[in-house]
Every structure is written in C-alpha cells, then in structure tokens.
C-alpha positions as CSV (number, residue, x, y, z in Angstrom):
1,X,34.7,70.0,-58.4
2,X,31.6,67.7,-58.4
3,X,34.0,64.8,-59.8
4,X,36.2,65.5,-57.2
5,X,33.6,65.1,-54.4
6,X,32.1,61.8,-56.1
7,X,35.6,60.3,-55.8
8,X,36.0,61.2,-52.0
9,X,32.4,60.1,-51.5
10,X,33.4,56.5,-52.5
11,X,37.4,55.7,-51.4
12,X,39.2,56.1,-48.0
13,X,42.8,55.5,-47.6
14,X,44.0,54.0,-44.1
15,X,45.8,56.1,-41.8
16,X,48.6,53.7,-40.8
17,X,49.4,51.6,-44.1
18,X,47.6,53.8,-47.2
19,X,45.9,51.2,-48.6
20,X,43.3,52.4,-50.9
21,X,39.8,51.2,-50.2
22,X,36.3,51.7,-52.0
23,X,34.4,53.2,-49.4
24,X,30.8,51.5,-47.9
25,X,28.1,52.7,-45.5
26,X,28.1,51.8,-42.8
27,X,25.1,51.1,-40.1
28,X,24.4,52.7,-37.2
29,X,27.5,52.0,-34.4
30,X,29.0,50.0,-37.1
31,X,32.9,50.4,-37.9
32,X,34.9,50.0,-40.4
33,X,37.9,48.6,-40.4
34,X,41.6,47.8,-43.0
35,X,41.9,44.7,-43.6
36,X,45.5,44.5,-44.2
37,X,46.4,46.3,-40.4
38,X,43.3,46.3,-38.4
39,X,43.2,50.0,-38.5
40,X,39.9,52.1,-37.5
41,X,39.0,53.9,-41.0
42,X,35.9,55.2,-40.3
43,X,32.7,54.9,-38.0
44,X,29.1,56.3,-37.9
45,X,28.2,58.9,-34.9
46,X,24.8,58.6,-33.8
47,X,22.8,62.5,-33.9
48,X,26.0,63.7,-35.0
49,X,24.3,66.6,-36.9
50,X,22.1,67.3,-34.5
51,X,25.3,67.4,-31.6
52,X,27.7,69.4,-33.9
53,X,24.9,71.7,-34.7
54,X,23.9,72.7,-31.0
55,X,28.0,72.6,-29.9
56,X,28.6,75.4,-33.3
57,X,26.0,77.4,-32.6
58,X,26.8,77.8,-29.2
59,X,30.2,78.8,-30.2
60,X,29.0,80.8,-32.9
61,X,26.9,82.5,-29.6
62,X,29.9,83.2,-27.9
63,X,32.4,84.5,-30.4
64,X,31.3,88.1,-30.4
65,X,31.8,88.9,-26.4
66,X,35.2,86.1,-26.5
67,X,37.0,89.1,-29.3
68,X,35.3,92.2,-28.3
69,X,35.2,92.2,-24.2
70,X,37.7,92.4,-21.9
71,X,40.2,89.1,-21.4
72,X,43.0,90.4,-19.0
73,X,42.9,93.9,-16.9
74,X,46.3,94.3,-15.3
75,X,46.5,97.3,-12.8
76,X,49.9,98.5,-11.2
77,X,50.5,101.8,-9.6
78,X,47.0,102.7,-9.9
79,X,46.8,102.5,-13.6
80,X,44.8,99.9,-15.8
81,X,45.3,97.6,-18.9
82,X,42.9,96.0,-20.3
83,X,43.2,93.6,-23.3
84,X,41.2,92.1,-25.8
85,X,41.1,89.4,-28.4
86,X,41.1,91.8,-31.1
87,X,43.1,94.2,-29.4
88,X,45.8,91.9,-28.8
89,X,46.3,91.4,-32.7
90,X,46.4,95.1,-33.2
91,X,48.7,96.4,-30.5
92,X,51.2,93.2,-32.4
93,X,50.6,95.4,-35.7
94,X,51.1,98.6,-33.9
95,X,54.9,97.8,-32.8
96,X,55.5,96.5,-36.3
97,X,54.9,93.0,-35.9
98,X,52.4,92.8,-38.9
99,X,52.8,89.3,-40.0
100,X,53.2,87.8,-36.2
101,X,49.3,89.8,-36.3
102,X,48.5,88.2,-38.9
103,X,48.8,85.0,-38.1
104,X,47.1,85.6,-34.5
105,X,44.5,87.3,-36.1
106,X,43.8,84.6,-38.9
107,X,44.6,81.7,-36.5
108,X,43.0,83.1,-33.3
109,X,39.7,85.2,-34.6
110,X,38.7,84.4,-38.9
111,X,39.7,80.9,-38.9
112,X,37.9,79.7,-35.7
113,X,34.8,81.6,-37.0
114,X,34.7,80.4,-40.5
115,X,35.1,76.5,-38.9
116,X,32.3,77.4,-36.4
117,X,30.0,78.6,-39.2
118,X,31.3,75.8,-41.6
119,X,30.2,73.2,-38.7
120,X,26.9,75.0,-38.8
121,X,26.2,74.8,-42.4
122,X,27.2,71.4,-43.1
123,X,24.8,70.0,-40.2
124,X,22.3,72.1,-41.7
125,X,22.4,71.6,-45.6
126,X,22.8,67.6,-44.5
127,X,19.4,67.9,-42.5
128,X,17.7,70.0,-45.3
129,X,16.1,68.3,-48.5
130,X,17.3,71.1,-50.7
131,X,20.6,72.1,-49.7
132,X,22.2,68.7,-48.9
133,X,24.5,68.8,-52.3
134,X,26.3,72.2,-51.3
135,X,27.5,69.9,-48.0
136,X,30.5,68.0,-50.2
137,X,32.1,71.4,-51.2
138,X,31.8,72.9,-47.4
139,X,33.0,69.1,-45.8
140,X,36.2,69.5,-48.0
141,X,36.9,72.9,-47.3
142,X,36.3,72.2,-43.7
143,X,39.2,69.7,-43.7
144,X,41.5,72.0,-45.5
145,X,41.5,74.6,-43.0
146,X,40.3,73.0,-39.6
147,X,44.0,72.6,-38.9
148,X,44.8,76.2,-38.7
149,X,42.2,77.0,-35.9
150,X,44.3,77.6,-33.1
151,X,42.0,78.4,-29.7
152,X,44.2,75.9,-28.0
153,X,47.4,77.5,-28.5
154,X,45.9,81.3,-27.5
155,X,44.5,80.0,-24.6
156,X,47.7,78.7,-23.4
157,X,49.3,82.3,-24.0
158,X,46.5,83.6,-22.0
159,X,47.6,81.6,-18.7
160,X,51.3,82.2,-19.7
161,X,51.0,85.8,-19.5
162,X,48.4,85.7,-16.1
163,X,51.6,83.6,-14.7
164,X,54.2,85.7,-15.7
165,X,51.9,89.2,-14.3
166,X,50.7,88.0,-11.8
167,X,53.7,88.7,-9.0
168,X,54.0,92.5,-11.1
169,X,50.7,93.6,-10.2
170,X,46.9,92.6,-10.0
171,X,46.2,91.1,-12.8
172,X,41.8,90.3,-13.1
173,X,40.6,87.9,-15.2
174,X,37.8,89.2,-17.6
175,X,34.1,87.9,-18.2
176,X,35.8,87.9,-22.5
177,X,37.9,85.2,-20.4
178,X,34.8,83.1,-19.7
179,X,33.4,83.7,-23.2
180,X,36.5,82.7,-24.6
181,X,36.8,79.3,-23.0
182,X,33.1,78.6,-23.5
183,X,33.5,79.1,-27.7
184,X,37.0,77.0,-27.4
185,X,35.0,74.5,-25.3
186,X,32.3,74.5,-27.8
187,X,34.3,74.4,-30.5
188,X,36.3,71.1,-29.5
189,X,33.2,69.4,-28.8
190,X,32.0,70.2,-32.1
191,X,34.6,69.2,-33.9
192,X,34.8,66.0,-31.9
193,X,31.0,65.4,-32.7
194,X,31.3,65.5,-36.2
195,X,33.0,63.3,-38.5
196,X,33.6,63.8,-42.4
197,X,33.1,60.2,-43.1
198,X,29.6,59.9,-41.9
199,X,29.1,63.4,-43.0
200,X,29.6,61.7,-47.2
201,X,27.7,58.6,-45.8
202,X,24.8,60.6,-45.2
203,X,25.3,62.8,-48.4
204,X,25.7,59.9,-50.2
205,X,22.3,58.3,-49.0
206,X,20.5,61.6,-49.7
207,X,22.0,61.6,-53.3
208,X,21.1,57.9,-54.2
209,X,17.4,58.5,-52.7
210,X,17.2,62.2,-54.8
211,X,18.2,59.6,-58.3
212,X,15.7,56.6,-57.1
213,X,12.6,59.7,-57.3
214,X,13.9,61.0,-60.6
C-alpha cells in the first residue's frame, strides 16, 4: 500500500490523451497543464481543507434528521403517509425488492455518509502534524467510491413522486425534505472544494519536511 501511494503521489496521467507525466507542485493559483494537448491536469485550490472541512461537517450535521425525519406525508381520504429516507429502503425490502434496497440504501444513506466523513478526515489528518500519512490511504479510497454517492439521483425521485401525487391527494413536503437538500447541497460543495491532486501536493510537502527534521 505505501508503494502504491508513493507512485500516485508523483505521476498524473491526462484526461484527454493518457500521457503519463511525473507529477510537480504546484504554487498557489498555479496550473498545470499536458503538454502534448493543452489539457488542465491538475490545479492548487486555495483553503481547500479548510472549505471542504466546514462544507463535510455541515453535511455530516445534517445526515441524521435528512434519513430519520419525515420527507413526503401524503394524505387522501383522511388518512396519512409519511415516508422517510430509511423507511423508503425498507418498505422496497418489504415487497421483495431486496437488492433494488440495497442499492438505495448503499447508494442513498452508507455511501454518502462514509464520503462525508471521508472529506472530514482527510481535511483533518492533512491539517494535523501527526496524522497527515493516514491521508494517502483515505484520498484513494475516497476516489474509489465517491462515484457511487447518489443524492442527486434520490432527489430527483423525490420531485418525481411529489409530481406524480400531487393531483391524487395533498401531498406536504417534510422539514427531512429541507435536511435532505441542505446535506446534498453540502455535500456537492464539498466535493467541489476539494481536489485529490492538491490533497498529495500537500501530503507530499508534509512528507519531505517530516525527512528534512529526521
């Protein structure tokens, strides 16, 4: 593992024509770009830990009432619906559709969380004087599975189903609904505040400074 963080620490590969480059850090609002296509590769983000820390947190802050309180309450003929995050998943494993659960529950409620708490650590052990090494092992796993958080997607659902109910009954948005957009609005931002390449720029100055006091 710690040779396979030393090698992403020091090569990049371009998005558009995957040419392999040895990787260089960079100053601050500096960019780097290929030289065979002009393509960005990477760039620094000024008080990007300090931005992605305050945007995961918040998240973080509003996961717990976005999955436990109410989203939707649909009333017709006197009687009342209300659904959850959570309770979404299980009424999908209730009428048999276990692996469509699954998937909303991995992609909708553990994923999301683990990214937010992921965004969290990194900006934290990269701040830290002691932790800083455990950041190349979270910064890849972050990668991996950033792709399968899926707020986006459930939110969309969300104003599907108020469209479709809507003319059926009286259909009330929940304060979960507020909570919900607030940790998908956080979590975009965060995401969009932090950036990997940076993120190894600064691991990589930390690591060179911790071998200059040795």
């Amino acid at each position: 593992m710690a040779n396979l963080i030393e090698s992403e620490l020091h090569i990049v590969v371009c998005p558009d024509c995957d040419l392999v480059l040895e990787r260089h850090v960079l100053k601050s609002n500096e960019v780097a770009s290929c030289p065979r296509c002009g393509a960005q590769l990477y760039r620094t983000k000024p008080q990007m830990l300090d931005l992605t820390l305050a945007y995961s947190l918040t998240g973080l802050f509003f996961f717990i009432p976005a999955n436990t309180l109410p989203v939707l309450t649909f009333s017709i003929l006197g009687k009342f619906s209300t659904n959850t995050m959570l309770n979404g998943a299980e009424q999908l494993f209730e009428a048999g559709y276990w692996w469509m659960s699954f998937l909303v529950l991995m992609c909708s409620v553990v994923v999301p969380l683990i990214e937010l708490f992921l965004l969290a650590a990194i900006s934290i052990a990269l701040k830290s004087q002691r932790f800083f090494k455990a950041a190349g092992q979270m910064m890849l796993l972050h990668s991996k599975i950033s792709e399968w958080s899926l707020l986006e997607v459930y939110l969309l659902g969300i104003l599907i189903a108020y469209i479709k109910m809507i003319d059926l009954g009286n259909v009330i948005p929940g304060i979960g609904l507020l909570c919900f957009v607030m940790m998908l609005a956080s979590s975009v931002l965060a995401r969009q505040a932090f950036d990997v390449e940076t993120g190894f720029d600064i691991l990589e100055k930390k690591t060179d400074e911790l071998c200059l006091e040795k």
